[in-house]
VEXDO-291387 format. One record per residue (C-alpha): chain; x, y negated, z; residue in one letter. Coordinates in steps of 0.5 Angstrom, whole numbers. Each point is the difference from the previous one (the first is absolute). Example, Ala and Ser with C-alpha at 12.3 -4.5 7.8 and 13.67 -1.06 7.14 Angstrom:
% residues 2
+--------+-------+-------+-------+--------+
: chaine :     u :     v :     w : residu :
+--------+-------+-------+-------+--------+
:      A :    25 :     9 :    16 :      A :
:      A :     2 :    -7 :    -2 :      S :
+--------+-------+-------+-------+--------+
% end
This chain:
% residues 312
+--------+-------+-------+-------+--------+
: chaine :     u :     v :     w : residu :
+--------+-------+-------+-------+--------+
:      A :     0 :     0 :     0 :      X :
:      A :     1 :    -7 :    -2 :      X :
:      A :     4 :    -3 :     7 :      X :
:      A :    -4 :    -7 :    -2 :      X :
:      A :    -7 :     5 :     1 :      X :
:      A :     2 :     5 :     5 :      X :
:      A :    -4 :    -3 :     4 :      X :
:      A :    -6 :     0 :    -4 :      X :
:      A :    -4 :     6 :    -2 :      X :
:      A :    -6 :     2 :    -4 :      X :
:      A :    -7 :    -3 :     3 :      X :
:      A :    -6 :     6 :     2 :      X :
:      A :    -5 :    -5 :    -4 :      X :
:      A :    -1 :    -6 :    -2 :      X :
:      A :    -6 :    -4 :     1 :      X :
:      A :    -5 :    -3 :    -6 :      X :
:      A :    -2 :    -7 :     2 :      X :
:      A :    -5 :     2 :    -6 :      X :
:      A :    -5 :    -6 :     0 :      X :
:      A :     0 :    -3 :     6 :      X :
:      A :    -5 :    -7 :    -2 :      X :
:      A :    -5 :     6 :    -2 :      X :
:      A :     0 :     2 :     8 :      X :
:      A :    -7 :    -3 :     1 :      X :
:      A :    -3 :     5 :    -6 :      X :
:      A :     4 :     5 :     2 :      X :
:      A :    -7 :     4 :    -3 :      X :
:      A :    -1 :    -4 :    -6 :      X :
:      A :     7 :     1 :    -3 :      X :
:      A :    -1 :     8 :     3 :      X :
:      A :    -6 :     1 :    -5 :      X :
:      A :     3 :    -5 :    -7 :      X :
:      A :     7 :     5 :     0 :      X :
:      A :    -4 :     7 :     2 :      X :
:      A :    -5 :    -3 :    -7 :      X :
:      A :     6 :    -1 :    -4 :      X :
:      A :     4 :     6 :     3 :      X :
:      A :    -7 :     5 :    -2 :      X :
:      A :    -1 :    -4 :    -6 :      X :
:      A :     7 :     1 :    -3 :      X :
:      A :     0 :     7 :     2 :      X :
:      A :    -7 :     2 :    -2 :      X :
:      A :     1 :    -4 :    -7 :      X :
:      A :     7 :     4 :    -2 :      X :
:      A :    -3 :     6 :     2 :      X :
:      A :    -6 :    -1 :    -5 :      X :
:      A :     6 :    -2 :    -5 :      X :
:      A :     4 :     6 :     2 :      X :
:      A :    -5 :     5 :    -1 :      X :
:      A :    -4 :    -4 :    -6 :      X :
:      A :     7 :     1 :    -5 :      X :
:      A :     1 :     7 :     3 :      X :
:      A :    -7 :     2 :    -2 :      X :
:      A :    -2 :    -4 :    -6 :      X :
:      A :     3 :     3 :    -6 :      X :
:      A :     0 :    -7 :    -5 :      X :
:      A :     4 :    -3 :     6 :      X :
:      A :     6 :     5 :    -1 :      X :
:      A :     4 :    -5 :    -4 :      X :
:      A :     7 :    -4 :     3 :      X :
:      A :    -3 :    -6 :     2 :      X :
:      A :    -5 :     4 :     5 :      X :
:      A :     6 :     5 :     3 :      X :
:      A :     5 :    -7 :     1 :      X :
:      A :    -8 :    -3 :     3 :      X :
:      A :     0 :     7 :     4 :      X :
:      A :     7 :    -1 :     3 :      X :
:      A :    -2 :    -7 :     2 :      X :
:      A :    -6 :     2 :     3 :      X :
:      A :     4 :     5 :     5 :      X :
:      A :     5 :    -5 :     1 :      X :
:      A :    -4 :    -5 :     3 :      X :
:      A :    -4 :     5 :     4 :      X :
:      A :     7 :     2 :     4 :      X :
:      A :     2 :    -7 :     0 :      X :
:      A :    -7 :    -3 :     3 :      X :
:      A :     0 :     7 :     5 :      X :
:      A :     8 :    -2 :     2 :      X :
:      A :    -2 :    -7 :     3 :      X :
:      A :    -8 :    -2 :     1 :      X :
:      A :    -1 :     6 :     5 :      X :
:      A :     5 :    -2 :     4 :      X :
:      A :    -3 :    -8 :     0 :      X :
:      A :    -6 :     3 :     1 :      X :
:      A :     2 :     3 :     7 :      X :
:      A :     3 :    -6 :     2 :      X :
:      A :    -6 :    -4 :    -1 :      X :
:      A :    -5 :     5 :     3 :      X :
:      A :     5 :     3 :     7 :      X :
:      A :     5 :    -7 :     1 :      X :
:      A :     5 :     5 :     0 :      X :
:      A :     6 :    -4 :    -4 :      X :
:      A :     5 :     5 :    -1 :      X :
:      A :     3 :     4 :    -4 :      X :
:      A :     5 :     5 :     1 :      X :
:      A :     8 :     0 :    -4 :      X :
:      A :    -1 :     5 :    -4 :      X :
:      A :    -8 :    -2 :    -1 :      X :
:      A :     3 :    -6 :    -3 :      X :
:      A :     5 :     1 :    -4 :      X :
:      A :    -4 :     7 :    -3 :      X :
:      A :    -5 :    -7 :    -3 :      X :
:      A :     5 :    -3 :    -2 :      X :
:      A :     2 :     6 :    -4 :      X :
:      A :    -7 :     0 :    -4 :      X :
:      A :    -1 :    -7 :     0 :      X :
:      A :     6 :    -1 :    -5 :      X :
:      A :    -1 :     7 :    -3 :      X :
:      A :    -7 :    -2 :    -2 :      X :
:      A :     1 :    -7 :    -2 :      X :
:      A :     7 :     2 :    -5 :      X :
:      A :    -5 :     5 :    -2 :      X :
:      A :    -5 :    -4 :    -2 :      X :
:      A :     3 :    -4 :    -4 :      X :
:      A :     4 :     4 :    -3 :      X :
:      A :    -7 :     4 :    -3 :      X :
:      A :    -3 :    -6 :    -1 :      X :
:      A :     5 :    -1 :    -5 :      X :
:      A :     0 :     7 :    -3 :      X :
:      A :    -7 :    -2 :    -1 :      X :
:      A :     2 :    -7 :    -3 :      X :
:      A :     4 :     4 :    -5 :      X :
:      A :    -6 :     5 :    -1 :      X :
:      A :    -4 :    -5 :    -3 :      X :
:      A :     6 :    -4 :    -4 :      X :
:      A :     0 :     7 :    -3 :      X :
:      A :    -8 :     0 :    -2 :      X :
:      A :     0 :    -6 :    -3 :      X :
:      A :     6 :    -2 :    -3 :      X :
:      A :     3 :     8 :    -3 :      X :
:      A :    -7 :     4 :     0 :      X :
:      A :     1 :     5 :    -4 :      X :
:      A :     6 :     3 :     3 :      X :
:      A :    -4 :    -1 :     7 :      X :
:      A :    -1 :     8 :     1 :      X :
:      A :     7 :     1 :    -2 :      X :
:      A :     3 :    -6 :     4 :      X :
:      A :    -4 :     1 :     7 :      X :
:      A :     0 :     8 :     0 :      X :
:      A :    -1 :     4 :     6 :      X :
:      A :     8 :     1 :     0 :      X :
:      A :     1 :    -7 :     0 :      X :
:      A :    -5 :    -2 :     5 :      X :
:      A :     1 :     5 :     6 :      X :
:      A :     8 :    -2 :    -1 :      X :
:      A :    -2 :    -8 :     1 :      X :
:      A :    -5 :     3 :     5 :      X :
:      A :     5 :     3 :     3 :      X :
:      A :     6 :    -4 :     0 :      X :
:      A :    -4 :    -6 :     3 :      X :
:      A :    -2 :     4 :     7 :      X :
:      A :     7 :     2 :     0 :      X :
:      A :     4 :    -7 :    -1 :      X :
:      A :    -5 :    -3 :     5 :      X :
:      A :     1 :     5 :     6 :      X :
:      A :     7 :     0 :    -1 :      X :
:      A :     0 :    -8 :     1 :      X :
:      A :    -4 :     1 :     6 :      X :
:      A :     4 :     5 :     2 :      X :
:      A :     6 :    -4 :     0 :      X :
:      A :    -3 :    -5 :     3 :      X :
:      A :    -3 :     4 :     6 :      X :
:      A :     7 :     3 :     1 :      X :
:      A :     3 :    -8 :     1 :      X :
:      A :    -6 :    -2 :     4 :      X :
:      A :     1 :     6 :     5 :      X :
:      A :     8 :    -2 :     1 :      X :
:      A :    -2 :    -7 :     2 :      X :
:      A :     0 :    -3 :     7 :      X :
:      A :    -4 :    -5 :     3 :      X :
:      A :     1 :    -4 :     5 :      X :
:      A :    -4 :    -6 :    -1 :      X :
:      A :    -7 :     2 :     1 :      X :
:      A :    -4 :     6 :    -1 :      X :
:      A :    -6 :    -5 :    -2 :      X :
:      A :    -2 :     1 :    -6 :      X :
:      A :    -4 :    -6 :    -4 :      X :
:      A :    -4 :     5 :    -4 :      X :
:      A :    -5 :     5 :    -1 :      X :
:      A :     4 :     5 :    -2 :      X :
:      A :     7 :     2 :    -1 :      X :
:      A :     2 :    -5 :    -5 :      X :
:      A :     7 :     0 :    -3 :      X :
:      A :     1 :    -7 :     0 :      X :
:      A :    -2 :    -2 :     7 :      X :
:      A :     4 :     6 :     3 :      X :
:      A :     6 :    -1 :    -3 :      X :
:      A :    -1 :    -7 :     3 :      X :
:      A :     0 :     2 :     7 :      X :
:      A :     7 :     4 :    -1 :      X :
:      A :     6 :    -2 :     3 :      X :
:      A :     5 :     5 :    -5 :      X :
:      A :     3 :    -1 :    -5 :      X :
:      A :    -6 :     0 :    -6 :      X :
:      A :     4 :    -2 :    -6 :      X :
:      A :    -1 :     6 :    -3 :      X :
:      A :    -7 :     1 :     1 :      X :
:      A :     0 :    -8 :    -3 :      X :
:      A :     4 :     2 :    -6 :      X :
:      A :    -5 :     6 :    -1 :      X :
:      A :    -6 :    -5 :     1 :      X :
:      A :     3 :    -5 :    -5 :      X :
:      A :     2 :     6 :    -6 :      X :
:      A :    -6 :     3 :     1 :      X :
:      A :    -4 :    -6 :     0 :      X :
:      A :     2 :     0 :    -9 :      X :
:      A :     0 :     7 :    -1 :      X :
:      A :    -6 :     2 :     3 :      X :
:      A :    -4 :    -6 :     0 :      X :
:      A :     2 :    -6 :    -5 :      X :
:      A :     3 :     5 :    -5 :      X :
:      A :    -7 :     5 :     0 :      X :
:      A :    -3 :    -7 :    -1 :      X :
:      A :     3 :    -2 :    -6 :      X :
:      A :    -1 :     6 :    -2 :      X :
:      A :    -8 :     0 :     0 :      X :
:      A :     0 :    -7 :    -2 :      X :
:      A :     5 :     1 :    -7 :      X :
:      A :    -4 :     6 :    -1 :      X :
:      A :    -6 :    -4 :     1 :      X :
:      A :     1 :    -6 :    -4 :      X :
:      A :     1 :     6 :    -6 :      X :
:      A :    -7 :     2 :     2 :      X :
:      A :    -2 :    -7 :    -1 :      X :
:      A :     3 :    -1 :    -6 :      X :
:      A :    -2 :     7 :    -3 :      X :
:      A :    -7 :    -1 :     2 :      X :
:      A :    -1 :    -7 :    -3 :      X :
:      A :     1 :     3 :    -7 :      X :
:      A :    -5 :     4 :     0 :      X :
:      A :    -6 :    -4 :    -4 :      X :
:      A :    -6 :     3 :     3 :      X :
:      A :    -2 :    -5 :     7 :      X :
:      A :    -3 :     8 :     2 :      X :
:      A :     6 :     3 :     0 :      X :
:      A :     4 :    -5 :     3 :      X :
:      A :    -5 :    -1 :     6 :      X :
:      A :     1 :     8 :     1 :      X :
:      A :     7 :     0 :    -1 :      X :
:      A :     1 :    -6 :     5 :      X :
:      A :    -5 :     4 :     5 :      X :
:      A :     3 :     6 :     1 :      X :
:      A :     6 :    -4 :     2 :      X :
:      A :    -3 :    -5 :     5 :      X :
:      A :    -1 :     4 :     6 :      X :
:      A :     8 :     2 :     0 :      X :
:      A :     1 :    -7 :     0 :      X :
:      A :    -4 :    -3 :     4 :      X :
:      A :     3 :     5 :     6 :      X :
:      A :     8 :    -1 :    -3 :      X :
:      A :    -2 :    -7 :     1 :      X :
:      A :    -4 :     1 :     8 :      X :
:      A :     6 :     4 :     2 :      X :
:      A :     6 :    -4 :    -4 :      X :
:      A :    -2 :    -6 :     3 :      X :
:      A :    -1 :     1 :     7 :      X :
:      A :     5 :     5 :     1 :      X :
:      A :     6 :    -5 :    -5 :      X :
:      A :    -3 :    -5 :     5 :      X :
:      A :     2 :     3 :     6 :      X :
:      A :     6 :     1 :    -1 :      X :
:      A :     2 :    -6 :    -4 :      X :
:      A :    -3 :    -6 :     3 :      X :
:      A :     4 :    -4 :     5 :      X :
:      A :     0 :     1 :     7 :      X :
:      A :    -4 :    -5 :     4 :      X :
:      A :    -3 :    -1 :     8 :      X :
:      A :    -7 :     3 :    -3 :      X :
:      A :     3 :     5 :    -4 :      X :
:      A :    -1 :     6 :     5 :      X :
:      A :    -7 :    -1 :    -1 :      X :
:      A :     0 :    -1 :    -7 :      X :
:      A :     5 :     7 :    -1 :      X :
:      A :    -6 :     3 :     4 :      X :
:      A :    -6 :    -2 :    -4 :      X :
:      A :     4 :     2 :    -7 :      X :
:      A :     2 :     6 :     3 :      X :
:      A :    -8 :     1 :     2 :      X :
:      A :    -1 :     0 :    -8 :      X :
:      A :     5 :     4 :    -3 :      X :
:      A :    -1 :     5 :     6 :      X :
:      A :    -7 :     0 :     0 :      X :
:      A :    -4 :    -4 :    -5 :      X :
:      A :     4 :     4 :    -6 :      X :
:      A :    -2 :     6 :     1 :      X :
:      A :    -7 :    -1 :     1 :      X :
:      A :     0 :    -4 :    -6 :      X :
:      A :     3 :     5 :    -4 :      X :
:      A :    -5 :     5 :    -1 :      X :
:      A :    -6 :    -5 :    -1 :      X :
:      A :     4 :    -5 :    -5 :      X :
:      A :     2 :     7 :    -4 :      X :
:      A :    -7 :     2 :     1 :      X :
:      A :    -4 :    -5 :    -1 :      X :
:      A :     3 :    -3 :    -5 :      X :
:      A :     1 :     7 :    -5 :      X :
:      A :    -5 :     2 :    -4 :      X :
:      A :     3 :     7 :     0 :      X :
:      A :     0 :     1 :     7 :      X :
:      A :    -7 :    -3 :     0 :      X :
:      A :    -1 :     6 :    -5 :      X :
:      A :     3 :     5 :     4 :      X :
:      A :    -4 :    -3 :     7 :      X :
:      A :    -7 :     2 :    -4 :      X :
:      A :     2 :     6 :    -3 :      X :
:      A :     3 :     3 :     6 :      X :
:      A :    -6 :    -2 :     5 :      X :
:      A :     4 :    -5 :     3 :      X :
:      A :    -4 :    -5 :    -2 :      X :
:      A :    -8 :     2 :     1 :      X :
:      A :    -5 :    -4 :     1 :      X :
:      A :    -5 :     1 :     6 :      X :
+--------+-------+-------+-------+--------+
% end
């Protein structure tokens, strides 16, 4: 050990501070995150299980669609039960392992996120603008090995980050200014050396968020351009409504996410970072299923087909 940290040793737990100006409607804030949670885990489902059922769902999109849908599921279920219970027993700790098993899902999840958003974003690049060698690009080979080589990338960086956490000390405080074990604000009440995990932070914010985005954005200036050709207004309304939904959800998650981690520390900014994080960890996955289903005719279709979507 370190002589600067002999010390120091590893907390038992930490404690959320969650939200304490809520402390008056401890209730109010129990029932909006149980809904969200009930509706983000009921929605996917219902997504996960019409694209395993429904044959004309059985295209690259709706698997890229399905992947997403249990990522969210995992993502929701590794943060807002712990919140739940804060506000319903006032029990604000959690346990070392118990946080940095968080923070493990909370980076896996999101680097998964977007790297699948822009699988899909390439998905739909190759729809519009090469259609006739779409079979033969987004095969089932490629697809799975896209699939595959995301939910690998992102568990091994949030692995890498998990082992860095583990090995800090903190000395500072064991108060934690947030509802759930983000890594920012952990990382902030460290009194090691964080260098490397700020290194990490700063590369990976190109490579896993800003790159992916250029990525969606060229690969959407393309779409554009491809579907401004097309002569039939029809035809371009089809084309452009088949990708709207996938936009609308990269710019939601893209613009919180980027904005959390990119604005400029400030007096209020605990309390900002805590409502953006609330939006990209809560309100993402309950919009996903409703943005992709309300929005698709082709899901809407599957709905009828499938019974989901009886009228009583």
């Amino acid at each position: 050990m370190n002589e600067k940290h002999k010390n120091y040793t590893h907390p038992d737990q930490f404690n959320l501070l969650a939200f304490p100006g809520f402390a008056d409607v401890e209730m109010l804030l129990f029932i909006l995150v149980l809904l969200m949670y009930l509706l983000a885990v009921l929605g996917n489902l219902i997504i996960i299980a019409l694209i395993c059922v429904a044959p004309q769902l059985h295209t690259p999109m709706y698997f890229f669609l399905c992947n997403l849908a249990f990522q969210d599921i995992v993502y929701i279920s590794a943060i807002q039960p712990k919140l739940m219970a804060i506000t319903i027993t006032g029990d604000h700790s959690i346990s070392f392992p118990g946080c940095i098993s968080q923070i493990f899902l909370f980076i896996f999840c999101l680097d998964t996120e977007f790297f699948l958003l822009t699988a899909m974003a390439y998905d739909r690049y190759v729809a519009i603008c090469v259609p006739l060698r779409y079979s033969v690009i987004m095969n089932k080979s490629v697809c799975t090995l896209l699939a595959v080589t995301v939910w690998l990338l992102a568990g091994f960086n949030a692995l890498v980050h998990s082992l860095l956490i583990s090995n800090l000390f903190f000395c500072k405080s064991h108060e934690l200014n947030h509802f759930f074990c983000e890594l920012k604000t952990l990382l902030s009440l460290s009194c090691s050396d964080i260098t490397a995990n700020l290194i990490i932070i700063f590369v990976e914010g190109f490579f896993i968020g800003l790159f992916p985005f250029i990525l969606i954005f060229t690969s959407y200036m393309f779409i554009i351009s491809a579907v401004l050709k097309i002569r039939s207004p029809a035809g371009q309304i089809k084309a452009f409504s088949r990708c709207s939904s996938h936009l609308i959800v990269v710019i939601l998650l893209y613009g919180t996410s980027l904005s959390f981690y990119m604005k400029p520390e400030s007096e209020h900014s605990q309390e900002q970072d805590k409502i953006l994080s609330m939006v990209y960890v809560a309100v993402v996955p309950v919009l996903n299923p409703l943005v992709y289903s309300l929005r698709n005719k082709e899901v809407l279709k599957a709905l009828k087909k499938t019974g989901l979507n009886r009228k009583h």
